[in-house]
C-alpha positions, 0 to 999 in steps of 0.5 A: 130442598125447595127453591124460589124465585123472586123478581126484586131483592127481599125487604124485610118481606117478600111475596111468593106464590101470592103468600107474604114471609118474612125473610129471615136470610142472605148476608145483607146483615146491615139491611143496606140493600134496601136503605134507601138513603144508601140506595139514593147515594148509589145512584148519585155516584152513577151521576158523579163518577158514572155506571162502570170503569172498564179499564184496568186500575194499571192504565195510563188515564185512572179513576180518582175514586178507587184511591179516594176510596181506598184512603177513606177505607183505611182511615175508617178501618184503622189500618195502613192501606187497603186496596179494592178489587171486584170481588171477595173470592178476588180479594182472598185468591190475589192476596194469596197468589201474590204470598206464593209469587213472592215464594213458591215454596212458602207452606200455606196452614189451612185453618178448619172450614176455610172459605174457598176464597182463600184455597188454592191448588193443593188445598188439603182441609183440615179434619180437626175442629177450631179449638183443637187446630189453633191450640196445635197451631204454634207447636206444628209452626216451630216444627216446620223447616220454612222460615217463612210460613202463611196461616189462613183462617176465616173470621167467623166459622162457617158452615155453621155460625161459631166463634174463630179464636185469636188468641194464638196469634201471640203463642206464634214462634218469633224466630219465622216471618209468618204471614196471617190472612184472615178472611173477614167477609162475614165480620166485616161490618158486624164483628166488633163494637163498632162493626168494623169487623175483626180488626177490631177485636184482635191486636196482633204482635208487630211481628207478624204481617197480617192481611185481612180480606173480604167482601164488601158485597155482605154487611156492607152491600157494595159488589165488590172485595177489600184487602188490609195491610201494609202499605208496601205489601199492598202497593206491591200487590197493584203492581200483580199481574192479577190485579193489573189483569182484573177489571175493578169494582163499581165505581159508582158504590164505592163512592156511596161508601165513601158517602155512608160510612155513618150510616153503617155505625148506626145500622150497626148499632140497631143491629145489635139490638135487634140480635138482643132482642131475637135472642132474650124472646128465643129463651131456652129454644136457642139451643136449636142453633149454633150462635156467637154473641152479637152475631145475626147469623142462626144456624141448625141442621135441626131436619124440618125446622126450616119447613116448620118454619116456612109454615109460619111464614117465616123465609130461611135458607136451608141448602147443602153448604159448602158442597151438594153433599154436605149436609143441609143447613138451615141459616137464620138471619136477624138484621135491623130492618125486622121490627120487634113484633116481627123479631118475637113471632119468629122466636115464638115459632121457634119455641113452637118448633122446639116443644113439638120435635 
């Protein structure tokens, strides 16, 4: 595979080797790494709470920002708390290490494909797909002796784009405590009607604990990882070895969250369109992905549509995921900062591509 470099972060263009391509890739789903309205607030928050806290959120002297943050995220979100740290894999690895602190033996059900994020030693993967895992969850859930069991599953399916269901949330036998972690990294601010990921389209039952984790350095473009929950599991978690340990996120982005969570509802909704408008110029060539609806991501492992595509001057990522030798694949992403001409000469490309293979 190809690799190149670039001196700035993308706009909906870059420049390589004196060429221009559109760039059609990376996570920033709500283009925020480049608007420079949030680009603004962040370096207002650099002059209001300052550059870097290096100091751990346990101390004696604290910086008001995280709680303001945390309130206004969980206010935002609809949810009881919510707690940041630096990182996503953070976010994912203390949410878990913190269930298995609180008991060691408690068995941890891997859903297919589950982000790294949420592995910890002795991770086994699962071999079979999401339908079929799911719809054997409940069952294999009421046979395990455990009376307390964790179940971790990411929101949306990787490496290729695909549809995670939640309808098993309310087939779960009643008689254990069961815990559900759901990594959101890649719904987070694209999932739902609104953008607020998957906490939006499912309504778990009361009895279960549900702990949502991810990165806020996606859709969101803050370098830095959330927790949902409960008040009392959260507030437990600040009081974890690995959190006190840990350094925090960015103060200085999290106050231009606080600032621009508007602005993500608007750029949602733009990003809606724009997937519309991608997917109705595809026509028949849409079946070269895999795609969920309203979701920017393209996926393929189609071989040479990613240099195809190159040709036409149109940038995606084509790299061996999860592992280098794992199979190649290609990742298309729409976001809102592609205009419509720009939306109809990649799908013609991409119809190109599909009437020459």
């Amino acid at each position: 595979m190809s690799t190149f470099y670039t001196s700035s972060i993308p706009d909906r263009t870059l420049v390589i080797d004196q060429k221009e391509y559109l760039w059609c890739s990376g996570t920033s789903y709500l283009g925020m790494s480049k608007n420079p309205v949030f680009i603004q607030r962040v370096m207002e928050g650099m002059q209001q709470v300052g550059i870097n806290w290096g100091s751990s959120r346990s101390n004696t002297l604290r910086l008001s920002i995280y709680e303001d943050a945390e309130a206004a995220l969980a206010q935002w979100f609809g949810v009881a708390d919510t707690l940041t740290v630096s990182s996503g894999m953070l976010a994912g690895q203390l949410a878990l290490k913190w269930l298995v602190f609180q008991n060691p033996q408690v068995p941890i059900f891997y859903a297919p494909n589950v982000h790294p994020a949420l592995r910890l030693e002795g991770f086994t993967p699962a071999v079979e797909d999401y339908e079929n895992w799911f719809a054997e969850l409940p069952r294999r859930l009421a046979a395990t002796a455990s009376e307390e069991i964790v179940v971790v599953t990411d929101s949306v399916g990787s490496p290729h784009t695909a549809a995670v269901p939640f309808d098993w949330l309310h087939r779960l036998p009643p008689s254990k405590k069961i815990t559900v972690v759901i990594d959101d990294s890649h719904g987070l601010g694209v999932l739902g009607a609104s953008g607020k990921g998957i906490h939006e389209l499912i309504n778990a039952p009361a009895s279960l604990e549900l702990l949502i984790t991810a990165s806020l350095n996606k859709a969101m473009s803050v370098p830095a990882g959330l927790i949902m929950g409960s008040q009392a599991i959260l507030n437990s978690m600040r009081q974890f070895s690995m959190f006190s340990g840990a350094s925090p996120a960015n103060p200085a982005y999290l106050w231009a969250l606080t600032q621009s969570l508007p602005d993500y509802l608007s750029a949602h909704q733009k990003l809606l369109l724009r997937v519309e408008q991608f997917v109705e110029a595809l026509g028949e060539a849409i079946h070269l992905f895999h795609w969920i609806e309203k979701y920017p991501a393209f996926t393929t492992d189609r071989p040479g549509l990613h240099e195809y595509l190159r040709d036409q001057g149109i940038l995606t990522a084509c790299f061996p995921y999860p592992g280098p030798n794992d199979p190649a694949i290609t990742r298309l992403v729409i976001t809102p900062l592609h205009t419509l001409e720009d939306l109809r000469h990649i799908a013609q490309a991409c119809r190109q591509f599909a009437q020459n293979s």
